[in-house]
N, C-alpha and C positions, 0 to 999 in steps of 0.2 A: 433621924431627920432625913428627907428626902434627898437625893440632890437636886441640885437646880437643874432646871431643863437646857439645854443648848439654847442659845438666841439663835434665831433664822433668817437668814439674809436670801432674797428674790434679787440675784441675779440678768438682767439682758443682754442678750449680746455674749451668752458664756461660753460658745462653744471654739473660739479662738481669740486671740489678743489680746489686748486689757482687761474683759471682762474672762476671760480661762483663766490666766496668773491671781488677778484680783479674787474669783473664787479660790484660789488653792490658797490664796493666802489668809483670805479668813478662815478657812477648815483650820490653817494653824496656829490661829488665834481663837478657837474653839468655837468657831460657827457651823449649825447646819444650815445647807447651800441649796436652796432650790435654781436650778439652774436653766434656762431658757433663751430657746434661740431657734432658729430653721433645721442648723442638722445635726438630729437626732444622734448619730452614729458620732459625732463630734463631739458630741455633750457625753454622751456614754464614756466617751474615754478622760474627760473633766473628771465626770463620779469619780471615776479609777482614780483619778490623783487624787482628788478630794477623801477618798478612804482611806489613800498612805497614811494622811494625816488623822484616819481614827474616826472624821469627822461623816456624818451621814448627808447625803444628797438625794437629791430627787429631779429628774429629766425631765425637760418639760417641752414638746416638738412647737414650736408656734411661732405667726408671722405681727412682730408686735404693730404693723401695720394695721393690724385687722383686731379692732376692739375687743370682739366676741373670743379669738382667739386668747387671747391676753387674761382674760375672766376665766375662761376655762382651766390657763394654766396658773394662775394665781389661787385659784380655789383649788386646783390638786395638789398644789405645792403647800395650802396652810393644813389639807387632808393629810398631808403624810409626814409636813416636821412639824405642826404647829402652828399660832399666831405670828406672821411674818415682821418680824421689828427692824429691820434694814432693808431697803430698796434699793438697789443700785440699777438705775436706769442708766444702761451702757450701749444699747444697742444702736450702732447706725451704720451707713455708706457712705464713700467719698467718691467725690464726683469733680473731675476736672475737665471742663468746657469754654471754649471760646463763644465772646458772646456772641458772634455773628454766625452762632451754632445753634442759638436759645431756643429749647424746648419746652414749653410750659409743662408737659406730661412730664420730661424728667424731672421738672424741678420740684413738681408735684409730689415724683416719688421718692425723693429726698426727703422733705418735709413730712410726709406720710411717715417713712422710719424713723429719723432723724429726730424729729420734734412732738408728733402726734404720738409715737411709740411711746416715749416718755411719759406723753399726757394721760396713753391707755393704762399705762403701769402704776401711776399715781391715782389714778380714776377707781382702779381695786383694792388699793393695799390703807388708801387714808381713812375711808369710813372709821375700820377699827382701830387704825393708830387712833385716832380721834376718842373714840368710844374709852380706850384705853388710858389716854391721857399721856402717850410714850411712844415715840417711833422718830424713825430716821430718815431722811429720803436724801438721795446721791445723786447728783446730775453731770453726767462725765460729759461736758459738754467741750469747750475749744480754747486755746486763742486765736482761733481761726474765727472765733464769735466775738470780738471786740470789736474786730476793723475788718474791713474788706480788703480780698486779697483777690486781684489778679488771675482768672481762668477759676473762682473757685465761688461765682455768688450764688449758687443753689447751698451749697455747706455751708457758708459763712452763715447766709441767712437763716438756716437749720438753726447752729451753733449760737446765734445770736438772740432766735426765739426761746431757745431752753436758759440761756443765763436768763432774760427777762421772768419768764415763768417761775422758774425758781425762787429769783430773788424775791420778786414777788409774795410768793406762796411763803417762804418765810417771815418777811415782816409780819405776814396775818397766822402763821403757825404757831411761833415762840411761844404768844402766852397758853397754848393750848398744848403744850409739851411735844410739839413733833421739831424735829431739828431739823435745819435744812442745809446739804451743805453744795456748793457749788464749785467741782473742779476743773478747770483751764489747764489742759497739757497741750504742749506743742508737740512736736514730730515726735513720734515713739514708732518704733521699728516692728510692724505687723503685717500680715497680705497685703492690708491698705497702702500699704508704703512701699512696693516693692521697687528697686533701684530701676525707671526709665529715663535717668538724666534731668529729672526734676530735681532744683535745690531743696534742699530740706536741712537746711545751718541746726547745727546743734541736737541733732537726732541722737532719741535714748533709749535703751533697750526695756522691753515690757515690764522684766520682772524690778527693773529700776522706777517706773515708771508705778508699778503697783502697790511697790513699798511708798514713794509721795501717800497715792491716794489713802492707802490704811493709815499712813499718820494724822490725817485729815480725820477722817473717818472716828479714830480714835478718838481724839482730841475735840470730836464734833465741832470744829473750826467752820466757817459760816463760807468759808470759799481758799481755794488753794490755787496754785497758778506756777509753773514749770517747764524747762528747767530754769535754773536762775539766769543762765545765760541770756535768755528770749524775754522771760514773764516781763521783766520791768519794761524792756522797749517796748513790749505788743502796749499795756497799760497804759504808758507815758502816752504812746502814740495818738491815743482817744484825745490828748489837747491838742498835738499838735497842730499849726496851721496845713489846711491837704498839702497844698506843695510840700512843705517842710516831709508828711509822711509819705507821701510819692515819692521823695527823694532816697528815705530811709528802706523799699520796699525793691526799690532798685537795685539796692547794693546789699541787700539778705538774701535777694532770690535770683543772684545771677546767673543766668550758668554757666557751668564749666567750660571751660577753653577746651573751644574742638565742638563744643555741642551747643546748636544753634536753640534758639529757644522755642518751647513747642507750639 
């Protein structure tokens, strides 16, 4: 008897942070990793981990902003491991601005990567999950998308269209066997995060951060939310009266004594 083929997971956003741990780590749970993101030379050194583990990858240059890009790389990536059975739509920006700074063009291109990336990545890989009657789709979206946060409503609003979409595309997937799962992480420690004196309560390191989502993943759980410390207050917060969560967003994002706020 043959053996089975690898399952093939479409990584975005792989060539650092979330989405580079989260590929290495399905390599060692026995995925081949189609991997995609902007730089190229980035993603090449992903493969290299993704091969410690045995596991086969394929590079994929592209800007998931741009549809046609996205098609390109999702059809090289079923050319070279196979039919793609897990999505992991990871790729975004963050973006911190005052709003008496507001640029519709930035917020634009927030949404462009952030949200529409997403869309382009589900746009290529659902046909055949469909067709197939089996596939997965991952939305590494926030809990910066539950509620709005202060210098951040270009993300938030990002954040907040991919949980909708998602949850969405779920209820109408189930009966047609594609899983939808939707993950909420707070602060996890990446370029995007790098220490300017902004608060970030309860920040956790990637590969912490990667292990949550493969549990998820695994488990094909319908949405995850992390770490414990944050998930329950961002949640709770969606009742709160506003005052009552303008009170609670005061004293999670204070900052530090000595640093005025930005």
């Amino acid at each position: 008897m043959a053996p089975a083929a690898q399952p093939v997971a479409f990584v975005t956003g792989a060539s650092s942070g979330i989405g580079r741990a989260l590929a290495v780590r399905l390599a060692q749970e026995g995925y081949a990793v189609g991997l995609a993101a902007r730089r190229a030379e980035r993603l090449r050194e992903v493969a290299g981990d993704v091969g410690d583990y045995h596991g086969a990858a394929s590079v994929h240059e592209c800007d998931v902003s741009d549809s046609e890009q996205v098609s390109k790389a999702v059809a090289a990536c079923r050319l070279a491991l196979g039919p793609i059975d897990l999505l992991v739509a990871n790729a975004g920006v963050g973006a911190v601005a005052s709003a008496t700074d507001l640029d519709a063009e930035d917020v634009s291109r927030i949404l462009a990567v952030n949200f529409m990336g997403a869309v382009h990545a589900v746009e290529c890989v659902l046909p055949e999950m469909l067709r197939r009657g089996s596939g997965h789709l991952v939305a590494i979206a926030s809990l910066a998308g539950l509620n709005g946060m202060p210098q951040r409503a270009a993300y938030c609003a990002s954040k907040a269209a991919m949980i909708a979409f998602f949850e969405s595309l779920r209820m109408e997937l189930r009966p047609a066997g594609v899983a939808v799962t939707v993950v909420n992480p707070g602060f996890v420690r990446t370029e995007m995060t790098v220490d300017d004196g902004r608060p970030r309560p309860f920040i956790m390191d990637v590969d912490s951060a990667a292990e949550h989502i493969w549990r998820a993943i695994s488990a094909r759980r319908v949405s995850a939310a992390f770490p414990w410390q944050l998930a329950p207050a961002a949640m709770l917060a969606r009742a709160l009266p506003r005052s009552a969560y303008d009170w609670l967003v005061r004293r999670l994002f204070r900052p530090p004594r000595g640093r005025p706020p930005a």
